[in-house]
Z-matrix of the N, CA and C atoms (Angstrom, degrees):
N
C 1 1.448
C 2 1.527 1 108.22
N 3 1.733 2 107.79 1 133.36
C 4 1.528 3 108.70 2 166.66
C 5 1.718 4 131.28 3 -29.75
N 6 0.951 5 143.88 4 108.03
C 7 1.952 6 120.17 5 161.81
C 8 1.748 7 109.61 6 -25.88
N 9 1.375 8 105.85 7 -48.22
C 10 1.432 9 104.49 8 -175.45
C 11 1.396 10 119.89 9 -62.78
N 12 1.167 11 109.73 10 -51.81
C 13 1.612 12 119.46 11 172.21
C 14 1.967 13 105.93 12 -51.26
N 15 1.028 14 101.29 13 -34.02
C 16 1.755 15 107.84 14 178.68
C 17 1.209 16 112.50 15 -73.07
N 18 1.418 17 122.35 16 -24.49
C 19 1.730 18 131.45 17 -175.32
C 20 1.324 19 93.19 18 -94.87
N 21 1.278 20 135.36 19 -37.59
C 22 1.487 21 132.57 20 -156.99
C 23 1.769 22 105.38 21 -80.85
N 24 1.399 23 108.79 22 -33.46
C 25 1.430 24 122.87 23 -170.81
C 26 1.663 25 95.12 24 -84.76
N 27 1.079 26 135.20 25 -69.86
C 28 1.143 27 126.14 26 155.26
C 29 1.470 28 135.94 27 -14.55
N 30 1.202 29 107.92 28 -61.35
C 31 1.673 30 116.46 29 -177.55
C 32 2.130 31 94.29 30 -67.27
N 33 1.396 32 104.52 31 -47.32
C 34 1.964 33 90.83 32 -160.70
C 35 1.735 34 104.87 33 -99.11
N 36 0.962 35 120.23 34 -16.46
C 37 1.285 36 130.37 35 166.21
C 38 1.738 37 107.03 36 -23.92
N 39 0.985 38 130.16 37 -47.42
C 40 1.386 39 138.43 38 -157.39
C 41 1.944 40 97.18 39 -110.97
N 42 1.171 41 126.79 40 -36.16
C 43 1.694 42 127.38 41 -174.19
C 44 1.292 43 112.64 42 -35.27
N 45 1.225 44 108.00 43 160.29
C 46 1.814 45 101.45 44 -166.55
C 47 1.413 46 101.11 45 -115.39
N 48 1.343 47 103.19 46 -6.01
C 49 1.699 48 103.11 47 160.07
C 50 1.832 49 135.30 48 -81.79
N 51 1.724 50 77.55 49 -1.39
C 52 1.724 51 75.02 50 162.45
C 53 1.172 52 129.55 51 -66.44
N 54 1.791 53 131.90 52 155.07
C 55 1.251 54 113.21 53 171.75
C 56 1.061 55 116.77 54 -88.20
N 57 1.225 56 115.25 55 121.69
C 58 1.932 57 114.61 56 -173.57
C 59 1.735 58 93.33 57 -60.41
N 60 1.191 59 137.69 58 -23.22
C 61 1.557 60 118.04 59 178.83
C 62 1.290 61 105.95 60 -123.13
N 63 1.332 62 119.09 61 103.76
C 64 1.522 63 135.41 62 -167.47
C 65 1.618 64 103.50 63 -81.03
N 66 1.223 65 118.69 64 140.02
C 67 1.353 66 109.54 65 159.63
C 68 1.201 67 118.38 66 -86.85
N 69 1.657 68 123.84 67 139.90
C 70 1.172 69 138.70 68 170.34
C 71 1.171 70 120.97 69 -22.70
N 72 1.667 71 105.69 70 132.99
C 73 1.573 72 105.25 71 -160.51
C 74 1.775 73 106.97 72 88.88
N 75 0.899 74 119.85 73 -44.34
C 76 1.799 75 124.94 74 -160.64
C 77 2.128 76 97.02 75 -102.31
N 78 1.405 77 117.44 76 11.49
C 79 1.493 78 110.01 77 175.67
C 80 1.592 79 122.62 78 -53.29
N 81 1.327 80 133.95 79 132.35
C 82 1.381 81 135.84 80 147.56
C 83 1.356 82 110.15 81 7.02
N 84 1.735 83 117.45 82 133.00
C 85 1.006 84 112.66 83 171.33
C 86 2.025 85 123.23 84 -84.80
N 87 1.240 86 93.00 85 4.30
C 88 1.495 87 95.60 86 -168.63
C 89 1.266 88 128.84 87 -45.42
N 90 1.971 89 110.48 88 -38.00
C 91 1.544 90 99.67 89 163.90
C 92 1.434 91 121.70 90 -82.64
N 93 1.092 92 115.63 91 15.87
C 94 1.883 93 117.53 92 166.76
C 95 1.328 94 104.32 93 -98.26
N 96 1.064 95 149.35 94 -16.19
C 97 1.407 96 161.87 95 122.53
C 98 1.867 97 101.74 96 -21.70
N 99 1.421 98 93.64 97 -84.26
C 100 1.676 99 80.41 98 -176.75
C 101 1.227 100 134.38 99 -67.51
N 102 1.806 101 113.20 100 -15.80
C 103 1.287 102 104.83 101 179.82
C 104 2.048 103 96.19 102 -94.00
N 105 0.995 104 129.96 103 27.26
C 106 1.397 105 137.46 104 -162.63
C 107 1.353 106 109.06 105 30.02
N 108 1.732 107 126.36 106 76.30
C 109 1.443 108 101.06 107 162.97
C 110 1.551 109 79.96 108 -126.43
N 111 1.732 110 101.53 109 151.15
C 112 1.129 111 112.73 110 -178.86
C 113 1.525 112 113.86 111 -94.18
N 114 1.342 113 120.39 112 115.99
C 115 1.459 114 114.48 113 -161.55
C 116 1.610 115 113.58 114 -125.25
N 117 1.690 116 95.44 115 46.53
C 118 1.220 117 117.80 116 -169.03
C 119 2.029 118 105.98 117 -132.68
N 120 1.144 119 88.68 118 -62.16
C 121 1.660 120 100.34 119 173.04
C 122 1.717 121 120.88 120 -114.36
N 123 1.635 122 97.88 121 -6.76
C 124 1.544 123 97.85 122 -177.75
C 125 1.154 124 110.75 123 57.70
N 126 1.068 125 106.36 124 69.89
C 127 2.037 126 102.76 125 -178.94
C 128 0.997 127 133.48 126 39.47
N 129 1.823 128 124.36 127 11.70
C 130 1.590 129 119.70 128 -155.60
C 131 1.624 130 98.10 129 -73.95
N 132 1.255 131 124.58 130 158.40
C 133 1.657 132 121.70 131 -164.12
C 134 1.716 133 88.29 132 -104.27
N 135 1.872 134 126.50 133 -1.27
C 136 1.687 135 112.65 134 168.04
C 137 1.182 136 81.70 135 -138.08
N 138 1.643 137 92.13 136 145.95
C 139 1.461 138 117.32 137 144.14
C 140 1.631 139 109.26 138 -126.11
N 141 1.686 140 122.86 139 149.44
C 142 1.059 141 140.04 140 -167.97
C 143 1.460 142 103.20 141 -121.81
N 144 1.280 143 114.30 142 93.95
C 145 1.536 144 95.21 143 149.43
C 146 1.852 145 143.26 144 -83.66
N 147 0.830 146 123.80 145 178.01
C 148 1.542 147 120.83 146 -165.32
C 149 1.571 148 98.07 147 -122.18
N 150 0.835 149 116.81 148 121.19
C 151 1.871 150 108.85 149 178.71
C 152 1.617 151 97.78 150 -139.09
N 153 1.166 152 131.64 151 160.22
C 154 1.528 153 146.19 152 163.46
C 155 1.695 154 109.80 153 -154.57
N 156 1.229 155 95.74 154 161.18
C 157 1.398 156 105.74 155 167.76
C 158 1.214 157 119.98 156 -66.89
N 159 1.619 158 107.18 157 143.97
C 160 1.920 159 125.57 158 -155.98
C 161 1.792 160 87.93 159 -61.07
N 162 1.784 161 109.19 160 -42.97
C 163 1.430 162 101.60 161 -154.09
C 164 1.790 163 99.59 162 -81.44
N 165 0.844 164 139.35 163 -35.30
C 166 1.486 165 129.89 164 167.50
C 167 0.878 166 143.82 165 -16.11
N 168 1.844 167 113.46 166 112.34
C 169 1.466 168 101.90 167 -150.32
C 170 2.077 169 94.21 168 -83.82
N 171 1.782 170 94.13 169 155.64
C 172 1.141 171 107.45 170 175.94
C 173 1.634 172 120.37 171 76.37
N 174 1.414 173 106.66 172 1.71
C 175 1.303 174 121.61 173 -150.34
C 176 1.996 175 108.55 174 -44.63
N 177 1.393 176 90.84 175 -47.02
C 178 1.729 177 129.20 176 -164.62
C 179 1.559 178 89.10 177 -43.85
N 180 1.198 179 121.20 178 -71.87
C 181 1.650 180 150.28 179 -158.95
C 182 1.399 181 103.07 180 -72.17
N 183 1.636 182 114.77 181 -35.50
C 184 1.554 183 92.99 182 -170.81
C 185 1.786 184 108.40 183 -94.95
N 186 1.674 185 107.31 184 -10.55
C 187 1.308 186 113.99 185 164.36
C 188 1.796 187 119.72 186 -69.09
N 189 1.456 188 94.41 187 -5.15
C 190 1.551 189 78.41 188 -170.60
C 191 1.720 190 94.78 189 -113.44
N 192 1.279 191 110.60 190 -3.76
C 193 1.254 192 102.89 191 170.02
C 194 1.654 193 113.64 192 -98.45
N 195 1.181 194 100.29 193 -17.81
C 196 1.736 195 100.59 194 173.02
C 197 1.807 196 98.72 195 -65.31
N 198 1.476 197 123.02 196 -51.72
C 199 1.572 198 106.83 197 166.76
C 200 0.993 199 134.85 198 -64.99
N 201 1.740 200 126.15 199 -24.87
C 202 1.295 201 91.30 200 163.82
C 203 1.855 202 127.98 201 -87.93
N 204 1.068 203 112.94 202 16.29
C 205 1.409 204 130.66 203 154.84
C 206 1.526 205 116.83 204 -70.79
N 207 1.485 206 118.37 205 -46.17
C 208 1.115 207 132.84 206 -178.49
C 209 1.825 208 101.21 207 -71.66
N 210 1.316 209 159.89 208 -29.32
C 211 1.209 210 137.25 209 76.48
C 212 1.159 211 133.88 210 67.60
N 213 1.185 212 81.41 211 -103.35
C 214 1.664 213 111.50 212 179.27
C 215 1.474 214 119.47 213 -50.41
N 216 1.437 215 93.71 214 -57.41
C 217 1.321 216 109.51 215 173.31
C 218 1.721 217 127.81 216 -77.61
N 219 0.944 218 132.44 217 -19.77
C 220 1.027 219 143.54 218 146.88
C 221 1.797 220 115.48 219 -51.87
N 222 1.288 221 121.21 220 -45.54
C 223 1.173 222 124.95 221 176.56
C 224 1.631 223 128.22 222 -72.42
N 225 1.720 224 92.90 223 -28.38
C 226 1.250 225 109.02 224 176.15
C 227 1.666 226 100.85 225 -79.50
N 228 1.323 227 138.80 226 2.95
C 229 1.248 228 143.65 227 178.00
C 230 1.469 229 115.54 228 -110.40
N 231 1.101 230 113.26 229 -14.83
C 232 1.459 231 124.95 230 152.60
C 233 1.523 232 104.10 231 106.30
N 234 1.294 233 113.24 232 32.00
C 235 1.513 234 137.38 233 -162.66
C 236 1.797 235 101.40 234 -102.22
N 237 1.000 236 106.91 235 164.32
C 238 1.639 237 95.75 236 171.96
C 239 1.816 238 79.30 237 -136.63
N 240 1.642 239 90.35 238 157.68
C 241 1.750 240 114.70 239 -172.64
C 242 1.235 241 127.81 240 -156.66
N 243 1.441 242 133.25 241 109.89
C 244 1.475 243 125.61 242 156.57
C 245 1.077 244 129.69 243 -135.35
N 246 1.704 245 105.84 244 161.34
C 247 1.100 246 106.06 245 -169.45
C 248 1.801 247 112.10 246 -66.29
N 249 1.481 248 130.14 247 152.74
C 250 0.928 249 139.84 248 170.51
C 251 2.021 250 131.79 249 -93.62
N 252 0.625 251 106.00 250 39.24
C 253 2.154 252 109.30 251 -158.72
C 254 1.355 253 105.66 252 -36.45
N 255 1.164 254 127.03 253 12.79
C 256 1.630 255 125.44 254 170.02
C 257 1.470 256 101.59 255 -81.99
N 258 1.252 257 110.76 256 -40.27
C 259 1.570 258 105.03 257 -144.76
C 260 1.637 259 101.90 258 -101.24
N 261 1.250 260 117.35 259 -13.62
C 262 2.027 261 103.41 260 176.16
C 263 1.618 262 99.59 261 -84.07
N 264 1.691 263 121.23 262 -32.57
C 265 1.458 264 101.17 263 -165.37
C 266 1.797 265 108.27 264 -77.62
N 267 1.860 266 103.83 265 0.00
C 268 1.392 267 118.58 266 -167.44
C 269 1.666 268 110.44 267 -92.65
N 270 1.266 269 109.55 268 -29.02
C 271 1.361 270 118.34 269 168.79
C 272 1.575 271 109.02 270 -78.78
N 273 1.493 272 121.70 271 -69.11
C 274 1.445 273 110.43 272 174.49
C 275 1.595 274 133.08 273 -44.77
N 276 1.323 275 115.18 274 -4.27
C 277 1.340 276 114.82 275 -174.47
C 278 1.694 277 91.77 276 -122.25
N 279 1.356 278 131.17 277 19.90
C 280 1.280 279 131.58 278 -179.50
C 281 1.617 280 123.93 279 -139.87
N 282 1.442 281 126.80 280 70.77
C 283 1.180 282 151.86 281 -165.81
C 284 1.885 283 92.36 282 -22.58
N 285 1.579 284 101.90 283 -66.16
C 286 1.582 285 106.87 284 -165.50
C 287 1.463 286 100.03 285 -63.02
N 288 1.519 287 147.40 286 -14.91
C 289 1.036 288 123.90 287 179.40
C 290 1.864 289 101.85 288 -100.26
N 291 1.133 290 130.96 289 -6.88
C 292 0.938 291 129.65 290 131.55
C 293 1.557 292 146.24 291 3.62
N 294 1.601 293 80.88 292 -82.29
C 295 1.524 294 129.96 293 159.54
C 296 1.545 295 108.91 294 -31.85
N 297 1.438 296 93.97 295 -81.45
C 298 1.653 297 130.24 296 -166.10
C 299 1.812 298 88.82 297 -56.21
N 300 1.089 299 125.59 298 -81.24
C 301 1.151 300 123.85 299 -177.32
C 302 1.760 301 133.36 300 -44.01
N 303 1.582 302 93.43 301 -23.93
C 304 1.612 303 98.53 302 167.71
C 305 1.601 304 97.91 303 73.48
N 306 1.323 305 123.65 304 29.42
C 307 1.671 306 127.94 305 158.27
C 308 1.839 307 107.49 306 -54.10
N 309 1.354 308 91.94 307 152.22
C 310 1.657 309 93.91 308 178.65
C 311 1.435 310 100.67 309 -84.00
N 312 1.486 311 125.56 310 170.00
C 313 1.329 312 118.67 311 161.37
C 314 1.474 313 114.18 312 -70.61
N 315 1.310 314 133.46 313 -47.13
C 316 1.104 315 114.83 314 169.40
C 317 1.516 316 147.36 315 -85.59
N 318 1.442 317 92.02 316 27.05
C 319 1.279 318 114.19 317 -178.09
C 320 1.841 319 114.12 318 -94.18
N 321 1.318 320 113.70 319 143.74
C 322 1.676 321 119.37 320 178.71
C 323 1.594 322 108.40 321 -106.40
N 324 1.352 323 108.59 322 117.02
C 325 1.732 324 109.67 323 -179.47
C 326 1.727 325 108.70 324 -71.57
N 327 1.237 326 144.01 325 95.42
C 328 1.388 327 136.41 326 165.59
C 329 1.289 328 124.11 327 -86.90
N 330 1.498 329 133.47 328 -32.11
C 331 1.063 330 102.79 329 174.56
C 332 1.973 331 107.66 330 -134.91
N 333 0.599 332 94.06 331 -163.92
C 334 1.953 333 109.15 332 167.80
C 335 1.214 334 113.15 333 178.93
N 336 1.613 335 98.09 334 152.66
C 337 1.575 336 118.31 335 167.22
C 338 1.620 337 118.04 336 -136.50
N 339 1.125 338 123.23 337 179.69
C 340 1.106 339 127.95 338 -168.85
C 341 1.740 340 109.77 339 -139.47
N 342 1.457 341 119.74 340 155.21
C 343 1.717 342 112.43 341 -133.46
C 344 1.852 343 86.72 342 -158.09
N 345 0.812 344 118.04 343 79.64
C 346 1.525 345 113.49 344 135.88
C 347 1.444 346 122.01 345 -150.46
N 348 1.472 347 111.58 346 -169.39
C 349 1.386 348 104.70 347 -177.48
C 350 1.394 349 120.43 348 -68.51
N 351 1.189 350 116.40 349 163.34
C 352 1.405 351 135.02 350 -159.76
C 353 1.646 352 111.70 351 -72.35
N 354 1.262 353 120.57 352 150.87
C 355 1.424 354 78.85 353 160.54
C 356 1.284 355 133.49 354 -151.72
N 357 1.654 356 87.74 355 44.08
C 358 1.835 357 133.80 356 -170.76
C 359 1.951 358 88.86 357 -128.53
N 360 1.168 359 99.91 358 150.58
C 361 1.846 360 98.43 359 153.62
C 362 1.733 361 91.50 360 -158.65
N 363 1.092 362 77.82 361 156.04
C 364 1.909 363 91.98 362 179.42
C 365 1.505 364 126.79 363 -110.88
N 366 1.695 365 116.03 364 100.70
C 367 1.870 366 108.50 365 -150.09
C 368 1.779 367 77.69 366 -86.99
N 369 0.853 368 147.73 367 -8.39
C 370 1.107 369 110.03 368 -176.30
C 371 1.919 370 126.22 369 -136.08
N 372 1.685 371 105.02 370 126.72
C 373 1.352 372 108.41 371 -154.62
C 374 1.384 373 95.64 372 -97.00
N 375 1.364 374 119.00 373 -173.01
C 376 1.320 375 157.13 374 -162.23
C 377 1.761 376 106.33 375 -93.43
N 378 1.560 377 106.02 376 101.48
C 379 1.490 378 123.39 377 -160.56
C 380 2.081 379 94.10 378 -71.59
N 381 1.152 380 112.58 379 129.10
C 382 1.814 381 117.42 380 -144.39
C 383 2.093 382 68.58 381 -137.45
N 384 1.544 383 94.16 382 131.04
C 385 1.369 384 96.57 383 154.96
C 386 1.378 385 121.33 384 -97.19
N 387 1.359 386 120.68 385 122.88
C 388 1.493 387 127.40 386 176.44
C 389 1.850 388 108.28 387 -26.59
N 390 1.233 389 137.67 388 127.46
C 391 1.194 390 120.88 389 167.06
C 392 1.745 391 93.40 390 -119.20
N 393 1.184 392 92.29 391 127.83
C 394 1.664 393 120.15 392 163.09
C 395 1.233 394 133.95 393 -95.56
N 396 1.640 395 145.18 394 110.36
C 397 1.365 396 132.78 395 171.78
C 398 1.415 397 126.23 396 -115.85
N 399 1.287 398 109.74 397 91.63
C 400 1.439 399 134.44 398 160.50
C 401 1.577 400 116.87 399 -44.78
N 402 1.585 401 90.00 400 108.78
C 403 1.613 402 96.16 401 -174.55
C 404 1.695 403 101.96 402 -114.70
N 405 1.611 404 126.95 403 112.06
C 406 0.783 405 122.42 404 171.10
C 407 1.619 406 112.89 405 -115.39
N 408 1.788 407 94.44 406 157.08
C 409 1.320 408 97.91 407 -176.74
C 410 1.749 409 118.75 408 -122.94
């Protein structure tokens, strides 16, 4: 099991904004806890969050394009990566992960992803006919 997934279960486990009656599909994580699967980051050994300042113009847009660059690049390294949407609206609404993360105060967490190796790969692509254009004069 992740550390993160262990801080995350910890910190909301107890919130009074849970819905004590989850809809199906949406149950308590407690037996993924005991049987340790992390069903938050999937074991990835990084997570990245994206944070900027509240007053920054454009801030929203250029964080979400710095991830999917961040992505990109990761993939182009032979890394596998995604983004996660549990975990920025889970840090900004959570002082102690805050904390843990070392966010500025005036900083807004928007996005995250998660970064290790893959642990599927796919040898075989999509047979593409060469197209050639011969320009003669």
């Amino acid at each position: 099991m992740g550390p993160v997934f262990y801080i995350f279960f910890q910190l909301f486990s107890h919130l009074s904004w849970s819905d004590p009656n989850p809809q199906p599909g949406t149950e308590p994580a407690e037996p993924a806890l005991e049987t340790g699967e992390d069903l938050i980051t999937w074991g990835a050994p990084a997570l990245l969050l994206f944070h900027a300042d509240k007053g920054a113009e454009c801030h929203t847009e250029n964080i979400h394009i710095d991830l999917a660059y961040g992505i990109l690049a990761a993939h182009a390294m032979g890394l596998g990566a995604t983004p996660i949407g549990l975990v920025s609206p889970a840090v900004e609404m959570t002082p102690e992960l805050r904390k843990i993360f070392e966010i500025p105060n005036g900083n807004e967490v928007l996005s995250s992803m998660i970064v290790g190796y893959p642990k599927h790969s796919y040898q075989r692509t999509i047979k593409r006919r060469i197209r050639t254009n011969i320009i003669s004069m």
